[in-house]
N, C-alpha and C positions, 0 to 999 in steps of 0.2 A: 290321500293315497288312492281312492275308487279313482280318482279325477285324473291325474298326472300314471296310473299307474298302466292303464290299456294303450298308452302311447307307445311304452315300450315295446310293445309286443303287437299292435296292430296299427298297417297304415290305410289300404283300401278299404277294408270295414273297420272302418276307428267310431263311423258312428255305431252299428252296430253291436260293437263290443261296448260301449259305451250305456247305450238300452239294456243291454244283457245284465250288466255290474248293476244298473241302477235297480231291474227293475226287484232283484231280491227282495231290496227295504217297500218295494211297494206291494207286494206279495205280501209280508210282514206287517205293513202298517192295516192290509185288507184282513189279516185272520186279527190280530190284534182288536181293531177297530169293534167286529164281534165276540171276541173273548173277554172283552175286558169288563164290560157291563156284564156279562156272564157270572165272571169272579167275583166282582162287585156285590152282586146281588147275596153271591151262596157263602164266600169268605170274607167280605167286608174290602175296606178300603186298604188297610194295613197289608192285611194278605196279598191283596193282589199284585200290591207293589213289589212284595218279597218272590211270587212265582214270576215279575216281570225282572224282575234282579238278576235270580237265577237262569233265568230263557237268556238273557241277555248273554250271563258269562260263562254258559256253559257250549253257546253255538259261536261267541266271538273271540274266544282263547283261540281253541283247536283251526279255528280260521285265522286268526294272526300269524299263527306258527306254520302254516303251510305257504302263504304267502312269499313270493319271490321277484325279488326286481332281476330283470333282465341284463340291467347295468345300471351303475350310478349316475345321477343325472350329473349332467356337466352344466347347468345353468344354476344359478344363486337362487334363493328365496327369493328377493326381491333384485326387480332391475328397472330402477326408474324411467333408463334413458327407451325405455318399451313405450312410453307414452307419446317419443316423439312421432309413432305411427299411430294418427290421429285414427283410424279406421277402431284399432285398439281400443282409443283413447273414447271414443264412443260409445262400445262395446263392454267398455268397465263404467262408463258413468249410466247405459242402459241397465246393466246387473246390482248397480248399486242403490237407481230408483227404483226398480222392477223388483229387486227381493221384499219391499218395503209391504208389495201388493200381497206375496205368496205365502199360502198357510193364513189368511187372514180367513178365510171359506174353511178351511179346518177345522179350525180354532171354537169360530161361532156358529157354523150351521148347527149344532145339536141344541142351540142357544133359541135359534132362528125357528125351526124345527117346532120348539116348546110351545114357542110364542104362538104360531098361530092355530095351534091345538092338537099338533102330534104328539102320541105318547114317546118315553122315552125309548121304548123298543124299539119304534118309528125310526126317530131321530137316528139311532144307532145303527140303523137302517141305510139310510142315506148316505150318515158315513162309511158305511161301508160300498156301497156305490161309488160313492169321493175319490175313497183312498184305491179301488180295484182299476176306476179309470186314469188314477194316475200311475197306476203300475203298467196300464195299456200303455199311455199316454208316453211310458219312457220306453218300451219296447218298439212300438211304430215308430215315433219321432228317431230312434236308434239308425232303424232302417233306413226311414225317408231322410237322413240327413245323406246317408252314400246314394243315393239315390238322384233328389232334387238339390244336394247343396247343404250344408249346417245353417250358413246366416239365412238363407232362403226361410228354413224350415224356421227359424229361430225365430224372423219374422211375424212368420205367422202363427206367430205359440204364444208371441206379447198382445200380437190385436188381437187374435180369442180368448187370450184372459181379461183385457181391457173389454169387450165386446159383450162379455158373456157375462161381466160383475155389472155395466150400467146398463145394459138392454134387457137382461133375466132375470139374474138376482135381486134388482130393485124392483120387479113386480111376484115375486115369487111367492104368492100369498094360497098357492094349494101345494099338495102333495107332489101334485103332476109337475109342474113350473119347477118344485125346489129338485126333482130326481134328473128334471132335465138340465139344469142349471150346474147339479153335483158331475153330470157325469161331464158336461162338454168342459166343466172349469177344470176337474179332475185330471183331463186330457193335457190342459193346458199346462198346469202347474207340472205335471209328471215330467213333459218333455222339456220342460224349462232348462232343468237339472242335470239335462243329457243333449241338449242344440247347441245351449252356451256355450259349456268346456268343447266340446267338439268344435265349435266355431272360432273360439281363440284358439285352436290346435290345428287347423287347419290355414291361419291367418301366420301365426307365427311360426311355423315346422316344428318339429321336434325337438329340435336344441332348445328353444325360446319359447317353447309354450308351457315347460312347467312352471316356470317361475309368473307367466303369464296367467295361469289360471290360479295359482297361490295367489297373484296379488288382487285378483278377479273374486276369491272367497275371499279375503282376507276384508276387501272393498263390502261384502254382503252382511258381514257382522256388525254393521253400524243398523241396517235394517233389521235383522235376526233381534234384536235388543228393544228395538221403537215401535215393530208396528204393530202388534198387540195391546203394548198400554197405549197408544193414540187410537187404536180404534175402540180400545175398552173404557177409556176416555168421552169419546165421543156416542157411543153407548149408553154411560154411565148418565151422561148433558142431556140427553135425550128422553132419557129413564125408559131407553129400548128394554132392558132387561125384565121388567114391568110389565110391556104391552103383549097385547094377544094382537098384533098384524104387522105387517111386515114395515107397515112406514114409519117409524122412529130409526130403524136401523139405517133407512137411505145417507144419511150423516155418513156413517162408518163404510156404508157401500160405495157411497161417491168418495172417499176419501183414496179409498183401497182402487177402484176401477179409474180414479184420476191417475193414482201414482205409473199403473199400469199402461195406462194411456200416453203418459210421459214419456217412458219407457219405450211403449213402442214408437215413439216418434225417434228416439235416441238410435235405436237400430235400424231404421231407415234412413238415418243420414249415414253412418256408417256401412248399410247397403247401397246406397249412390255413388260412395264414395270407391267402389271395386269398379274394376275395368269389366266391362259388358263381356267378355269373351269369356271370363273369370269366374260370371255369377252361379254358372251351375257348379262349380269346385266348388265354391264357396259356398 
């Protein structure tokens, strides 16, 4: 619904609105991020679950219920014959190896963190830099997609997460290295979430883009599922969990900054593939 639902209602700042919808959850994931160790510490594990329960269903009812579509969409769930616009068809096999990369920096920097001898306050720390610059990350990227273009922008949101996981993250054995690593991946993953859908919506117009962006998440649930246990997997092989320095985890870094890698190469064909007159719409 965040995804398919500002199309109704914006076409010149579609990225914009798009930043705007996203950046809520990333606002949320930054207090969260330090509250949660907070709870942690003074009500236990149990509790804190129940005051995340409640936060939950007490700000996402009253926001279901005001929510309004503009009109019914007239395209299907799914429309397979969308694939025969290979540019698409790029575009979804980009988000499909590219989600595999995102939220892996999440997941384990407090992991990452421990390891090379920050406390967990620290740690909690950093994730909250993470999570504050991917709330930037979907705000900007909102902008600069009306701006410079969504696949433009898209672009360059896959090589600075491919960029920033194999050239920082695998050396990131101080403080300094892992804050600069949280913030610029941060930025990266934020905009992800907000170039993509705007890029297939601006590739396929309004009729065809929600069924194109449903089958564009729909495509991201096979990652959502794997790359956590493959990286906690690889992790696990390495007995990174164990060590105090950042090289055992290179396994899981190169795995996650390859996928990314992958990724951004997928979206550059699919940017070659646009008519030069086209690239800044696009």
């Amino acid at each position: 619904m965040s995804n398919s639902l500002p199309l109704q209602w914006f076409n010149d700042r579609l990225g914009t609105a798009n930043g705007l919808v996203k950046l809520g959850g990333g606002i949320g994931a930054t207090v969260m991020a330090l509250v949660v160790q907070q709870l942690i510490d003074k009500v236990g594990i149990a509790w804190t679950f129940r005051v995340m329960a409640l936060t939950s269903l007490t700000s996402g009812i009253p926001t279901a219920l005001l929510i309004r579509e503009r009109a019914p969409s007239a395209s299907s769930t799914i429309n397979m014959s969308l694939f025969r616009n290979l540019t698409f068809f790029f575009l979804f096999v980009a988000g499909f190896t590219g989600i595999f990369a995102l939220y892996i920096p999440s997941f384990f920097l407090p992991t990452v963190a421990t390891s090379i001898g920050l406390s967990s306050t620290t740690a909690a720390a950093v994730m909250a830099c993470y999570n504050a610059c991917m709330a930037l990350g979907r705000l900007a990227s909102g902008i600069a997609c009306d701006k410079l273009g969504p696949t433009n922008m898209l672009l360059l949101t896959m090589a600075l997460n491919a960029v920033t996981m194999l050239a920082i993250w695998s050396v990131a054995s101080t403080l300094a290295v892992l804050f600069v690593f949280a913030a610029l991946n941060g930025i990266a993953n934020g905009a992800f979430f907000v170039t993509m859908p705007t890029a297939i919506a601006r590739l396929l117009g309004p009729h065809a883009a929600p069924a194109g962006i449903g089958m564009a998440i729909t495509g991201w649930s096979v990652g959502d599922l794997l790359r956590n246990p493959i990286a906690g997997f690889l992790i696990a092989a390495t007995h990174a969990d164990r060590a105090n320095s950042i090289l055992p985890y290179r396994a899981a870094i190169f795995y996650a900054g390859g996928t990314a890698a992958v990724s951004t190469a997928r979206v550059l064909v699919a940017w070659l593939r646009m008519d030069a007159n086209l690239i800044k719409k696009f």
